[in-house]
C-alpha positions in Angstrom: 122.3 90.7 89.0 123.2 93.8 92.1 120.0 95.8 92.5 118.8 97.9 95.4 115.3 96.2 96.9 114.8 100.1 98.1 116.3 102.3 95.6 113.9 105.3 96.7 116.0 105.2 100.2 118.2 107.1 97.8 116.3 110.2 97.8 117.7 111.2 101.5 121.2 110.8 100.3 121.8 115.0 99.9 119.6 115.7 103.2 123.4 116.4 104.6 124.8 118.8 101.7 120.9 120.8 102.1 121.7 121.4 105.6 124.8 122.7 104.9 123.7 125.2 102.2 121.1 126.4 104.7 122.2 130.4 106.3 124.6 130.3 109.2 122.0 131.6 111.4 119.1 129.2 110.5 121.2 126.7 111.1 122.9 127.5 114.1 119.0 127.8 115.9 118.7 124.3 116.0 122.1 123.8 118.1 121.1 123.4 121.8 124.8 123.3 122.7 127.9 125.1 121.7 131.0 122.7 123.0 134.3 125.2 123.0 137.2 123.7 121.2 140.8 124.1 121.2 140.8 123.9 117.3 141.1 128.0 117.3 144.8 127.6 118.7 145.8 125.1 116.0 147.4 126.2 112.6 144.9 127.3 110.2 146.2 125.3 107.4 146.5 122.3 109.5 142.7 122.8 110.8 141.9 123.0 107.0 143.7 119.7 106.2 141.9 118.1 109.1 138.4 119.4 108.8 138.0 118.2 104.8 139.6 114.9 105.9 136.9 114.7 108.5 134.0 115.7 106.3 134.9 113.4 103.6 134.8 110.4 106.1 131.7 111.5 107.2 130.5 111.9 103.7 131.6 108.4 103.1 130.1 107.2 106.5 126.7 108.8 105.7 126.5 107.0 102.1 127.0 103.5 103.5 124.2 103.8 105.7 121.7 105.0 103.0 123.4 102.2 100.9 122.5 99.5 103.8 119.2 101.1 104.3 118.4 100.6 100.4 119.1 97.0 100.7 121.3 95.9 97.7 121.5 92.2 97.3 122.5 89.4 94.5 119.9 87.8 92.6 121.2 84.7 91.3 120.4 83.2 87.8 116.2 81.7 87.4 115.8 78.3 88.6 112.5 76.1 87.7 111.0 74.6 90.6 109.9 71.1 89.8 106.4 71.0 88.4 106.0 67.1 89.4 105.8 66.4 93.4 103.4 64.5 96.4 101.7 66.3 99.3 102.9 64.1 101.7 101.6 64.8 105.5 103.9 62.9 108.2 102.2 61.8 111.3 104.9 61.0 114.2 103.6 59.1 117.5 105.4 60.7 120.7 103.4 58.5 123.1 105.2 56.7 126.2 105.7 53.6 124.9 108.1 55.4 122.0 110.2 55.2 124.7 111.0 51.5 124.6 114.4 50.8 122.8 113.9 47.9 120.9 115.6 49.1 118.4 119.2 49.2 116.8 120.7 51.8 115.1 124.1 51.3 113.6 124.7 49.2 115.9 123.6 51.0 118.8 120.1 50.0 120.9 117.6 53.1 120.5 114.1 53.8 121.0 111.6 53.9 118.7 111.4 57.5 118.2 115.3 58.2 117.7 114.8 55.1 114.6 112.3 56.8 112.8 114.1 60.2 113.2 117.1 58.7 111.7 115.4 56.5 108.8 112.7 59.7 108.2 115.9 62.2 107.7 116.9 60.6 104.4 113.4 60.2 103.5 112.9 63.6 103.9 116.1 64.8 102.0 115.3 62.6 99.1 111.7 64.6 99.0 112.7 67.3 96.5 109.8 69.0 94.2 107.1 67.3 97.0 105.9 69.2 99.6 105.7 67.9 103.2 104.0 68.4 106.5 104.6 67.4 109.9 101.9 66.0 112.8 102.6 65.2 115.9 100.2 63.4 118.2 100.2 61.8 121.7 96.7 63.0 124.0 95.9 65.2 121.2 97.5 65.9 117.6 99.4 68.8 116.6 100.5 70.3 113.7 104.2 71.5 113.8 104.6 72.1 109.7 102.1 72.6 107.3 102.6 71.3 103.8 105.9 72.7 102.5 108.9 72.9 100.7 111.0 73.8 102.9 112.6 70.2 103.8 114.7 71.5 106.0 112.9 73.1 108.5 110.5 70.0 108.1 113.5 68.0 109.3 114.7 69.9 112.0 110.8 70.0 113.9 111.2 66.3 113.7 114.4 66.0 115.0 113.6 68.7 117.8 110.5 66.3 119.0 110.9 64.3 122.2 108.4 61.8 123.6 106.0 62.9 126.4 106.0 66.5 124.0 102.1 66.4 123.6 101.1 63.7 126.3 102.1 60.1 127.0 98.8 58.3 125.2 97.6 57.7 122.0 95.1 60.1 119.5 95.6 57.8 116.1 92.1 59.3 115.6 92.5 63.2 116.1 95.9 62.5 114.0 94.4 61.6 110.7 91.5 64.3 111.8 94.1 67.0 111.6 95.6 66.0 108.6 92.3 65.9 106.2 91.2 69.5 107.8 94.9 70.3 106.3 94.5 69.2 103.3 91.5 70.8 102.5 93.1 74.0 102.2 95.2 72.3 99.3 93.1 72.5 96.0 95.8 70.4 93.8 96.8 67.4 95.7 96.9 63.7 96.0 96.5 64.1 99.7 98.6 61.2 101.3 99.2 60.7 104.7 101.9 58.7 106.6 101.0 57.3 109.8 103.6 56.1 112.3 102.6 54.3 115.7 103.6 52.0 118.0 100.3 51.6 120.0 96.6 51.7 119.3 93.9 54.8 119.7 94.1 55.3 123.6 92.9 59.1 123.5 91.4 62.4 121.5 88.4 63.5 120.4 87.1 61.5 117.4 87.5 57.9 117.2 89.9 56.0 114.4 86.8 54.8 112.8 85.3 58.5 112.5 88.6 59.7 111.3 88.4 56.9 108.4 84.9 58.4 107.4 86.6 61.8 107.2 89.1 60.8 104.9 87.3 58.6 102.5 84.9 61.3 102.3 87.6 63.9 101.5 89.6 61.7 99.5 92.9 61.6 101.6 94.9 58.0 101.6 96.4 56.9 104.4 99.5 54.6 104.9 99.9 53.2 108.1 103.1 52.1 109.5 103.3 50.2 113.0 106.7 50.6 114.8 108.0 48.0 117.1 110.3 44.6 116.8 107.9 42.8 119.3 110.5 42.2 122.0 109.5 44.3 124.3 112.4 46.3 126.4 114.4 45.0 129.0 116.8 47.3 129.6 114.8 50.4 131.6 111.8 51.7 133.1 110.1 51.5 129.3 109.4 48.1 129.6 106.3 49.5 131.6 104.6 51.1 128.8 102.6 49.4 126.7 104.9 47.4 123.6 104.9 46.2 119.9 102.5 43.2 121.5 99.8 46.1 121.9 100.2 47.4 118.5 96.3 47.6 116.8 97.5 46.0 113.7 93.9 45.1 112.7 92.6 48.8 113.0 95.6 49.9 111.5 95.2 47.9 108.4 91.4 48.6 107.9 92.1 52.5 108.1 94.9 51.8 105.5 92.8 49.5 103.1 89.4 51.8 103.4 91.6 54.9 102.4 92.9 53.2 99.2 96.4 53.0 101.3 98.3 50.0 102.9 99.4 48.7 106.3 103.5 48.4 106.6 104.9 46.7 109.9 108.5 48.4 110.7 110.7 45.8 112.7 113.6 47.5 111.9 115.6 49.9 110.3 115.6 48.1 106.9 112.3 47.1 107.1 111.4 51.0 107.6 113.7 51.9 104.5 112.4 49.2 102.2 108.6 50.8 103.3 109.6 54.0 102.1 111.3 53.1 98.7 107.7 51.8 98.5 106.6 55.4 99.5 108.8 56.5 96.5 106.8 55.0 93.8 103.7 57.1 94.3 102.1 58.7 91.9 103.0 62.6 91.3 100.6 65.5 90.5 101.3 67.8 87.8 101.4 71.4 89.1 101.4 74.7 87.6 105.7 74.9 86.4 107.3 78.3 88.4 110.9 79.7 88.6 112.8 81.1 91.3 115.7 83.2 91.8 117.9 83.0 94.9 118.5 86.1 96.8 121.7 87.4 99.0 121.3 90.1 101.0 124.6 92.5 101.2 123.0 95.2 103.4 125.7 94.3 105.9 129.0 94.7 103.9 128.0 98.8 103.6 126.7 98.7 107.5 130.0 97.1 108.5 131.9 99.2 106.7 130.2 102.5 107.8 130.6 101.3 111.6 134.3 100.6 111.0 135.1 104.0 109.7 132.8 105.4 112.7 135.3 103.9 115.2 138.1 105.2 113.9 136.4 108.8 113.4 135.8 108.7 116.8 139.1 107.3 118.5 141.2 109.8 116.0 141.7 112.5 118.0 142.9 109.8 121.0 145.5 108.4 118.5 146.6 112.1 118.0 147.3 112.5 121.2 148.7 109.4 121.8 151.1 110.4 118.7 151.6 113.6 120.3 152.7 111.9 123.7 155.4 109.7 122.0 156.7 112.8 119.6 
């Protein structure tokens, strides 16, 4: 269906024909300039010809721009938005030691962080009817998307992420933290959070163990997924940071089973894929069934037009006299 967002924007459309009934005189006060013209000298029938030509362009002209300024756009037919999904809050490590490349990707070596991106990017695009969030933590934890539909923006602040972002240590604590205060602006929720690290709690300002308080006592279940194949690095300065052989897979699994979640351990891509086809089976949460329509704005097909028929307005009396010149 073609509607006008602004149809009042309409009202302005005779302001030029009122200004043209006004008397001569009244009108003439508000010109601060009188340019002299040649068009005296021309042939009065001529001068007639070109003058409504001219005003009915810039009738035209004027009519497109009150048409753009109304805003007409498409509404497309009503589609339901699912009334099943998850809240599911992603928490993605960008410590130093997500640096080391222990891992392949088809067939390539890669860090940790680039596996995750490319393993999360499918999990995210299979998320439809859930909504998602997206932490990111290193010295402190930060939260780049809150809970959304909007997968793809949710995809593109993950893939825009690069270790060292937010500090080169580790707040598993402040993490999990910031993910429970989130959720308690959610009323309808099952409130699960995914937890990827390659560490253990090295940083920020509540402890792992403080964090688990907060989100038994609020109800949030955490998964935890450690990152790392355990072979360290040995092809770059990474091999410095700390690897999978430092990964607190005891603390990881009591914050897990305390939450009502579970501990994964991500070797490699397929182990990370078969986790979250484990993901998949969660539970859903009814929520209150709502329809959209999509909306196309066409504001700039009127605008484009009018600017076209501007140019040629103006540059008319140059093609005349070009035409003259060759005659």
């Amino acid at each position: 269906m073609f509607e006008f967002a602004w149809i009042w924007v309409w009202i302005i459309a005779p302001l030029p024909y009122l200004f043209w009934r006004m008397p001569r005189k009244e009108r003439e006060q508000g010109l601060a300039l009188r340019v002299p013209s040649l068009s005296h000298f021309e042939s009065g029938s001529q001068t007639a010809g070109k003058h409504w030509i001219r005003l009915l362009l810039l009738c035209v002209i004027w009519l497109l721009l009150v048409g753009a300024a109304a805003r007409p756009q498409w509404l497309g037919e009503p589609m339901a938005i699912p009334s099943e999904g998850r809240d599911l809050m992603l928490a993605v490590d960008l410590s130093g030691s997500m640096k080391n490349q222990d891992m392949t990707v088809n067939g390539r070596r890669v860090d940790r962080l680039q596996m995750i991106k490319s393993v999360l990017d499918d999990f995210i695009a299979r998320r439809v009817g859930d909504r998602l969030g997206l932490i990111l933590f290193a010295d402190t934890a930060y939260l780049q998307a809150p809970l959304t539909y909007d997968r793809d923006t949710v995809a593109q602040l993950l893939d825009e992420s690069v270790i060292g972002l937010v500090g080169e240590q580790t707040a598993i604590g402040d993490a999990i933290g910031l993910a429970v205060k989130r959720f308690e602006e959610k009323k309808q929720s099952n409130k699960v959070l995914i937890l990827l690290t390659d560490g253990q709690n090295t940083a920020g300002n509540i402890t792992p163990e403080q964090a688990t308080e907060l989100a038994m006592a609020k109800s949030v279940t955490v998964y935890t997924i450690g990152v790392g194949s355990g072979q360290g690095d040995s092809m770059g300065f990474s091999m410095f940071f700390n690897n999978a052989k430092e990964l607190d897979e005891a603390s990881l699994t009591r914050i897990a089973e305390q939450t009502g979640g579970r501990y994964f351990r991500a070797k490699d891509t397929q182990s990370l894929e078969a986790i979250y086809e484990k993901l998949d089976e969660l539970e859903p949460i009814e929520r209150e069934s709502r329809k959209m329509r999509p909306l196309t704005a066409l504001f700039f097909y009127p605008l484009s037009l009018a600017l076209l028929l501007s140019v040629l307005l103006a540059a008319s009396p140059l093609i005349n006299r070009f035409v003259r010149g060759n005659a």
